[in-house]
N, C-alpha and C positions, 0 to 999 in steps of 0.2 A: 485068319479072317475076323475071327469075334475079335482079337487081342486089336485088330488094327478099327471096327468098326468102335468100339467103346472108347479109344483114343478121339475118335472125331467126334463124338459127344462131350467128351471130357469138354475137348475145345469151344465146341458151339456153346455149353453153357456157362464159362467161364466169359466169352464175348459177351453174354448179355447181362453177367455179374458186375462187369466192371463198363461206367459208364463211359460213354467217347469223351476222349479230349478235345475241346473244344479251338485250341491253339492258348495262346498267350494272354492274360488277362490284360485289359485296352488300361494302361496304366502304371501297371504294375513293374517298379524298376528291376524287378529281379531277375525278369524274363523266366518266370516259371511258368509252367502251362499246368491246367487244370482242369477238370470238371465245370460245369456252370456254377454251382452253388458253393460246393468247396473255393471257388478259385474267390468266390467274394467274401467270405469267411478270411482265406487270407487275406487278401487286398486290405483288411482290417487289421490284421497282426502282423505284416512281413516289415520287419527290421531295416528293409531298403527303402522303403517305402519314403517319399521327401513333406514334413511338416512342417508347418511356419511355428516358430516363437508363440509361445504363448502370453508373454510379458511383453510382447510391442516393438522390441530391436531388431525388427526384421530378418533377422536371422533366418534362412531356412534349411535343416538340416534331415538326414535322415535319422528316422526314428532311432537306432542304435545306439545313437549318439545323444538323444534326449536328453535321458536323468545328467548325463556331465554336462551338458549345454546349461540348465537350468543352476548348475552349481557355481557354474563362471560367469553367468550372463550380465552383461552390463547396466541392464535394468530391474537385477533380482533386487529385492528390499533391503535396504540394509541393517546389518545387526546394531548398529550404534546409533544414539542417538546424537541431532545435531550439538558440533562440539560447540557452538557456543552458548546451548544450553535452553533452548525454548522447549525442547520436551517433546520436537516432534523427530518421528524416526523418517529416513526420505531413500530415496532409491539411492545405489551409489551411482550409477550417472548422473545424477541432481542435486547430487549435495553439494559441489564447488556454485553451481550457479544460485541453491539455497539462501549458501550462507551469505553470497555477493552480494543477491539484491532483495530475496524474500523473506529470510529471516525477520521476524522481529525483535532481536536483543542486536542484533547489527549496529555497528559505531557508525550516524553519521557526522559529519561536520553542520552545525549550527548553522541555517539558512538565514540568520540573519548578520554572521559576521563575527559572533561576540567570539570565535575560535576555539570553543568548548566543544567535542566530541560526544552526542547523547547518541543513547538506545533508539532504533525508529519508532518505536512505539512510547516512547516517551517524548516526541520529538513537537508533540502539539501543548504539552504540559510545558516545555521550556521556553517557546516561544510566549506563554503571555507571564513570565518572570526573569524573559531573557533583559539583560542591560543594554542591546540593543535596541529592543523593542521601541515603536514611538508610539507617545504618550501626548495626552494633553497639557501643558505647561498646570504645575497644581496651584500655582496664584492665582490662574484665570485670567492670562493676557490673551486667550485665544494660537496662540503658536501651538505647533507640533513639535515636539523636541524626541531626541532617544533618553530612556532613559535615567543615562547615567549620565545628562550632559552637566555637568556642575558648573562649564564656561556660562550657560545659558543663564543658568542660577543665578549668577554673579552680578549679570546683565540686565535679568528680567526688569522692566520697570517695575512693575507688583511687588517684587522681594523684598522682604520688610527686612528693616534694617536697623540697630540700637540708634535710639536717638542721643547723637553728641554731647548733647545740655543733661544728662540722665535723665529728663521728664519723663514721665509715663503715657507711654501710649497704649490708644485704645484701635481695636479694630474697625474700620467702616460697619456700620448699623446696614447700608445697604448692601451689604455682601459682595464687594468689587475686591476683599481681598488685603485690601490697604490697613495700615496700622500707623494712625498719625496719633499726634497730640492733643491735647484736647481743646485746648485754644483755636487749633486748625481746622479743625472737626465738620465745624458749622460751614465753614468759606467749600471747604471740600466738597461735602454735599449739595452746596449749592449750586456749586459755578463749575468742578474738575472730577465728580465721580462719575463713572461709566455708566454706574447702574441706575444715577438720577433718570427720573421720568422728565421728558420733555414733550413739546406739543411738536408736529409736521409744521414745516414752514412753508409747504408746500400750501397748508389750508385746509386739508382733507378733514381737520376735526380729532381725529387721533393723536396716543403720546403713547409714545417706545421710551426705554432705555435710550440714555444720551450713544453707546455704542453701538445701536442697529438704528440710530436714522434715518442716518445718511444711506444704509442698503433701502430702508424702505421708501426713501425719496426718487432713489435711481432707477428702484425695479419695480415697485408694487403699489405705489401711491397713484391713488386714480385721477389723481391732478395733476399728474409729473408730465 
C-alpha cells in the first residue's frame, strides 16, 4: 500500500515538472512539438527551418544548407578583379554585364566614324582630337568641314596659295585670311575683302563687314 501510494506521488509530481506540450510550433518545418518557450527558442535554431538569401538571388533554402548556399551563390562578390582592369571587384553574376556595358576601360567604337576603338572613359577626350570631328574651315570662309578634309583644303577659296610670278605676298591687314600681293592689296581692301566695312543700302545708317550685310539687310535692318 505505501510502495503503491508513493508510486502515485512520484507521478503527480513529475506532471507538474514537466510542462504540457503545447502541439506543433505554427511554422516550424520540423513538425517538432514543444513547450511554449522552448518551442520559440528553436523555431530560432532548427536546421529545417526555410531562409531567404541574404545576397538578393532569391534563393530560399533551409537553413542547413546555409553556409554552402553562400559558397556557391550566384550573387556572392567576387574574388577577382574586373579583367579588364578598372580596379573595381563586381559580383559574379555582374561581371559579364560589367564588362559589356559599365566598365570604364571598355573598347568602344569611335562615335564619330573615324574607326579607331577608345576606352569609354576616354571617349570624350577623342572626340574633340578625333579627324572626324567638324571644325570651322581655318581660313575663315565660314564652312563646316571634318577635320581631316584636305579635298576642302584644296578648294577653299581663302587658301593661300604660292604666287606663280614668286612675288611676295603679304596677308590681308583686315584679317579675312587672304595672302595677295602687294600691288593687289589696295583694289582687295577696297572693292573684294569680306572684312571691308561697308554702309546698309537699305539706309539704316549702319556699316557691317562686306560678308554680313546682306544677313543684316534680310533680317535685322529696321528698313528692310
Amino acid at each position: 500500500m505505501a510502495q503503491s501510494k508513493a508510486a502515485s506521488v512520484s507521478r503527480a509530481a513529475a506532471r507538474v515538472a514537466t510542462p504540457k506540450c503545447v502541439g506543433p510550433f505554427p511554422g516550424c518545418p520540423c513538425g517538432g512539438k514543444f513547450p511554449f518557450d522552448p518551442s520559440y527558442a528553436h523555431s530560432i535554431e532548427c536546421q529545417n527551418k526555410v531562409v531567404p538569401c541574404p545576397l538578393g538571388c532569391a534563393e530560399e533554402l533551409h537553413a542547413s544548407m546555409f553556409e554552402r548556399h553562400l559558397e556557391l551563390c550566384p550573387m556572392r562578390p567576387s574574388c577577382s578583379r574586373c579583367p579588364l582592369g578598372c580596379g573595381e571587384e563586381v559580383q559574379t553574376a555582374q561581371l559579364e554585364m560589367h564588362v559589356a556595358t559599365r566598365c570604364p576601360k571598355r573598347l568602344l567604337c569611335c562615335v564619330l566614324g573615324c574607326g579607331l576603338e577608345v576606352p569609354a572613359n576616354m571617349m570624350h577626350a577623342h572626340k574633340d582630337e578625333c579627324p572626324k570631328r567638324t571644325v570651322q574651315c581655318p581660313n575663315g570662309c565660314g564652312q563646316k568641314v571634318l577635320a581631316d578634309d584636305e579635298h576642302h583644303m584644296a578648294t577653299c577659296p581663302r587658301q593661300s596659295v604660292p604666287c606663280p610670278s614668286g612675288s611676295p605676298v603679304f596677308p590681308c591687314p583686315l584679317g579675312c585670311g587672304l595672302e595677295l600681293e602687294g600691288e593687289h592689296m589696295e583694289s582687295h581692301r577696297a572693292g573684294s575683302c569680306g572684312k571691308r566695312r561697308v554702309p546698309c543700302l537699305l539706309g539704316c545708317g549702319n556699316k557691317f563687314e562686306a560678308e554680313v550685310v546682306e544677313e543684316h539687310m534680310a533680317a535685322h535692318c529696321p528698313k528692310r
